[in-house]
N, C-alpha and C positions, 0 to 999 in steps of 0.2 A: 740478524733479524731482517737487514735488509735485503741477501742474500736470500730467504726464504720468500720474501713476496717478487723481489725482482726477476727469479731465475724462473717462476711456473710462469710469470708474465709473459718472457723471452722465449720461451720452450713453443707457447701457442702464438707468438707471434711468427716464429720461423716459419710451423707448420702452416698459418693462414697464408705468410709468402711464400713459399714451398707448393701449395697450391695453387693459388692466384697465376704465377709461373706456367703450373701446368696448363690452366682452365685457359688463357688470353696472350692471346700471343698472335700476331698480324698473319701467318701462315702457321695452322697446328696440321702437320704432316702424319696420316699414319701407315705402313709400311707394314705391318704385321698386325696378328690379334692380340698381339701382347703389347702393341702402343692404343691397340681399342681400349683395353683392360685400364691402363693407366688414366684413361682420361673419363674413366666410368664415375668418378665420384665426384666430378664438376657440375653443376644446376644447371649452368649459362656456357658451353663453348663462345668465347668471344675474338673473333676470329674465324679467317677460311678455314674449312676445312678441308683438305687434300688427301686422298687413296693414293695412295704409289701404283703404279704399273704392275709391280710382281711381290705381290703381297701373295696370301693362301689362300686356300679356296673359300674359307668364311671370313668376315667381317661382322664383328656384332655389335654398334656403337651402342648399349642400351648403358643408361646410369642418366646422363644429359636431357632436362628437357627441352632445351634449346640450341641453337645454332645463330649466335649474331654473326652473320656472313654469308658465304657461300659453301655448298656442300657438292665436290667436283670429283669423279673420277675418270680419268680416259686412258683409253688405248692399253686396257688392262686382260691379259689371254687367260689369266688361273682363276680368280675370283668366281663362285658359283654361287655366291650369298650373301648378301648384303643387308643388314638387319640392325631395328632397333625398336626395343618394347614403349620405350618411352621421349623418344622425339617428338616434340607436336609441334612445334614451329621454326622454320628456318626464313631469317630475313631476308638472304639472297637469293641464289640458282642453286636449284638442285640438278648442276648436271652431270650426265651418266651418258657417255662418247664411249663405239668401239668399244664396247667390254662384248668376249666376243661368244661367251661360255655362260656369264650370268644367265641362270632359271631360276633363283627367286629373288626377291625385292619386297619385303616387309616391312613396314612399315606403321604398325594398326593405332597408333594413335598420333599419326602425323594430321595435322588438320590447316594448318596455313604456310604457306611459300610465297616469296618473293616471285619465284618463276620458275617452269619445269621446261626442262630440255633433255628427252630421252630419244637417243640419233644413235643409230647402227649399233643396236640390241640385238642381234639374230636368234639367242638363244632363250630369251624371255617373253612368256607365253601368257601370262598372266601377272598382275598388280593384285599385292596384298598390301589395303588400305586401311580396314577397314571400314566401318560405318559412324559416321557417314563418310567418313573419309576426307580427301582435301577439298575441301570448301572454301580457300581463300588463295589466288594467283593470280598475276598481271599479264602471265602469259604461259602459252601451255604450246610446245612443238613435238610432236611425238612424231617420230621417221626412221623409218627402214629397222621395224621392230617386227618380233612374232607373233604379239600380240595378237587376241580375239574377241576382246573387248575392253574398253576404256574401264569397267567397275572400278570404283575407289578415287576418280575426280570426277567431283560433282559441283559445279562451281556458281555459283549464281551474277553475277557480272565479272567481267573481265577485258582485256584489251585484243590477245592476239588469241586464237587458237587455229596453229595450224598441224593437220594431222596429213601425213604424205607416205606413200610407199609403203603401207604395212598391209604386205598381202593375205595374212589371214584375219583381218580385222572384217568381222561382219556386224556391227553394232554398237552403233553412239548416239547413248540415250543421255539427254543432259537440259538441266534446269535452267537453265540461262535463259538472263530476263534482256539483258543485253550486251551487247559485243563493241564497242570504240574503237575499233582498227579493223582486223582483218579476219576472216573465217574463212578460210582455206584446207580443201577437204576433196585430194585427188590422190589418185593412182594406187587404192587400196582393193581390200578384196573385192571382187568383181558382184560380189551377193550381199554388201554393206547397206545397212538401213540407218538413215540417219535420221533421229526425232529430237526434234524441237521445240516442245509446248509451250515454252512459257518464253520465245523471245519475241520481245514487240519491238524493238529497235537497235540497227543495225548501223555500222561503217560501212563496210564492204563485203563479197561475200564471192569468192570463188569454189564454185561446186562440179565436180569431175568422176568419172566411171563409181556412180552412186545408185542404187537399185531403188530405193523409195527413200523420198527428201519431205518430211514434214515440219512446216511451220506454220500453224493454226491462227498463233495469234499475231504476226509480223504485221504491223500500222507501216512503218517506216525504214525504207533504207537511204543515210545520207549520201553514202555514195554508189558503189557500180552491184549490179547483181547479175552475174555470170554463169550460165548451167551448160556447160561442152562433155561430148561423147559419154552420157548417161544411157542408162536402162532402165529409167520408170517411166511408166504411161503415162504418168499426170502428175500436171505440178497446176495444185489449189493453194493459192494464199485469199483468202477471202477477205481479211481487213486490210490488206496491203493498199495505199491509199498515192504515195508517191517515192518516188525515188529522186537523191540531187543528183545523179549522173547516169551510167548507162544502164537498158536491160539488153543480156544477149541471153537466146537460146542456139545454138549451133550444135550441127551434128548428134543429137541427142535420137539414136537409132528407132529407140521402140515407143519415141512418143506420141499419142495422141491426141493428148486434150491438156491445153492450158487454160487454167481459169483464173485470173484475175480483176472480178466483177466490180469492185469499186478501184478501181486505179484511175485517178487524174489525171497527173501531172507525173512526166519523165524528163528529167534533168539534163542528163545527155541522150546518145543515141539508141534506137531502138529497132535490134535487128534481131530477125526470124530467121533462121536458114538451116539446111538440109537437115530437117528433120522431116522424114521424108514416109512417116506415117499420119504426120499432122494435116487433115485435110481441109478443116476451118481453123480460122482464125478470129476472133470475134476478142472486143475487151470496150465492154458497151457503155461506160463513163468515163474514158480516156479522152480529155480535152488538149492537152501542151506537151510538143515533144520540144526538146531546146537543141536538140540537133537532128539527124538524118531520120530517118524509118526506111527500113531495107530489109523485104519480105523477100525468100527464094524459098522455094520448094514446090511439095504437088498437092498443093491445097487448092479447094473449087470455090471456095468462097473467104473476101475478108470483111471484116464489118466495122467501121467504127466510126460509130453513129454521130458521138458527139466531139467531133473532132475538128479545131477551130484555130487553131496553131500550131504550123509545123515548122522549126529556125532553118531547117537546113533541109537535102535536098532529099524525095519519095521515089524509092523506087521498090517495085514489085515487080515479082515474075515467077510464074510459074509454068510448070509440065504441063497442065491442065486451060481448059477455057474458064476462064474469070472477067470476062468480058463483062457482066453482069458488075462485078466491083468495080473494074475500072470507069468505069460511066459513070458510076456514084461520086468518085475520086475526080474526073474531068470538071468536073461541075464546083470545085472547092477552090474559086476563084479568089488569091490572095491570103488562104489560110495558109500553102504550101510557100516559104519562101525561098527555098532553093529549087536547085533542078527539076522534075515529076518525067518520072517513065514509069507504064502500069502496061503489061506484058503478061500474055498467056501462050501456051501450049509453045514454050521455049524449052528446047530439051534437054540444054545445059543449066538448066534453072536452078539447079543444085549445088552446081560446078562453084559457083562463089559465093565462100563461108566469109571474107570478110568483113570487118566492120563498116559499116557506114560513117561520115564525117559526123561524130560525135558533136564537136561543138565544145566539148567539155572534155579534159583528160584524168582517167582514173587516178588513185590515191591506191597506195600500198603501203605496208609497212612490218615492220618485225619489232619484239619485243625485246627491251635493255631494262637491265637494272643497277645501276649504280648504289655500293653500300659501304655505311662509313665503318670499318673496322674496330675496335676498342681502344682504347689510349694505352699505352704500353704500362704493364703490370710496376715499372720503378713508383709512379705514381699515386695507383692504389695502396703498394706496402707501405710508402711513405707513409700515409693518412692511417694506414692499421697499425702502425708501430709508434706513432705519435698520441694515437687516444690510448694505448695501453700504456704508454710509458707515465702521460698522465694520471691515469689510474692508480699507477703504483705509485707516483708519489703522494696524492692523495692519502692513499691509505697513510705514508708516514706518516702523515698531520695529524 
């Protein structure tokens, strides 16, 4: 008799540990579709997950809707596909290093990550996300992929997004209200439109060879905002009100018109240079620069009317006669507190992009995620084999 309740007790107790095994475990390794297979019937991977190198050309983790950990593959040459119907959440890094063949990356009901790092993809064209896709990461690095557009992250706050090197990217449309760290967005396709509606405030924000850069509703950047060797003609921030460190525009070829009509105050330095279609300069509620202003190019006029504190030292020059500004600028006795040179029809005016004395040094930074792995599986059996053993005595009673 006791043999008949104790043995079905035992039979599902092995098989709960037998599992738990499977499911949690501080590294679950898979090496083949046949270790994918194995770990399909778990709810929770608990535990990194790790691809091998020289697994087959598919991977299919579907069964799992979770991942407590990280989900990592690199330096993988055979993989062509990597898939799962039913992942929606991974608490660590999802990263994907050197896999050098990968063309698809499915994913349709993945919707929150710890953080995405997708680095030397050469063969991957496109992200299958789904809709809405991932809406939740602390940091998002996409480099040296085939990609053509970001579809399928779509993130509403976060800390880093830096997107680098992926020459055929021409478009990154994205909901972000705001950024905590860094926005870093160079060396991509040369025809890249980058829209921004909905961010009001900013960390930092380095922007490079980008064809139109829209931020509509930007109030505030805490620290530096940097736009080098672009190709749009205009950069409007209309509510942009201050920044706490620098603005540079440099070497931006085909720009001609900056507008930012309500800006005060600039934190650190603030330098114009060879842009060399820009002919005015005008920014008509600019009162506090907290380091240098250092204008070069061939613009004929600069304006800035309401300007009554500058920390550090003025200098202007251009190709052109701006004689007309400098006199207005002569006359600004002790609002300039460093050096003041104001310089026209100089014909190396172009010749120096660099900065001016700041005053104030930029902040950078990149995205980490530290994630506590599961308690090793002896612990959970214990506690499964213990309320069943329970059980079955019980019933003797």
């Amino acid at each position: 008799m006791i043999a008949k309740i104790l043995l079905p007790a035992l039979v599902a107790a092995t098989a709960v540990s037998a599992q738990s095994s499977t499911c949690t475990k501080a590294t679950l390794t898979v090496n083949s579709a046949a270790d994918a297979t194995a770990l399909s019937s778990c709810r929770t991977l608990k535990g990194n997950v790790v691809i091998g190198p020289d697994t087959g050309d598919t991977i299919d983790l579907s069964g799992p809707g979770q991942i407590d950990g990280d989900l990592t593959m690199t330096s993988n040459g055979r993989i062509v596909s990597l898939s799962s119907t039913s992942l929606n959440s991974i608490s660590g890094t999802f990263k994907l290093q050197n896999i050098t063949i990968l063309s698809t990356l499915s994913f349709p009901a993945l919707q929150s990550v710890g953080a995405i790092s997708f680095q030397s993809l050469p063969a991957l064209d496109e992200l299958s996300f789904g809709t809405p896709g991932i809406t939740e990461a602390k940091s998002v690095i996409i480099s040296d992929t085939h990609l053509n557009s970001l579809d399928g992250i779509d993130l509403e706050t976060t800390s880093l997004v830096d997107i680098n090197n992926n020459g055929r990217l021409t478009e990154f449309n994205t909901q972000l209200g705001n950024l905590s760290d860094n926005l870093n967005i160079q060396a991509n396709g040369k025809d890249l439109k980058v829209t921004m509606p909905n961010l009001i405030w900013i960390a930092n924000m380095t922007i490079a060879n980008v064809t139109e850069f829209s931020v509509p509703s930007l109030e505030h950047v805490n620290g530096s905002m940097r736009f080098d060797s672009n190709y749009f003609e205009s950069f409007t921030a209309p509510n942009l009100t201050s920044t706490g460190q620098d603005i540079s525009f440099v070497s931006n070829s085909e720009l001609t018109n900056i507008s930012i009509p309500i800006l005060e105050s600039v934190g650190g330095g603030l330098t114009i240079a060879n842009n060399t279609g820009l002919e005015r300069i005008n920014l008509p509620k600019l009162e506090t620069v907290g380091g240098a202003v250092k204008f070069r190019g061939n613009f004929s006029s600069v304006s800035l009317p309401e300007i009554n504190d500058v920390k550090g030292a003025f200098d202007i020059a251009s190709t052109t006669n701006i004689t007309a500004s400098c006199d207005t600028f002569e006359a600004l006795n002790g609002v300039i507190q460093g050096s003041y040179s104001c310089e026209g029809e100089k014909a190396d005016a172009n010749d120096d992009t660099s900065d001016g004395d700041s005053g104030s040094s930029g902040s950078s930074g990149s995205g980490s995620d530290d994630n506590d792995n599961a308690g090793a599986s002896v612990a959970v059996n214990s506690v499964i084999l213990g309320a069943i053993f329970i059980g079955a005595v019980a019933q003797l009673l």
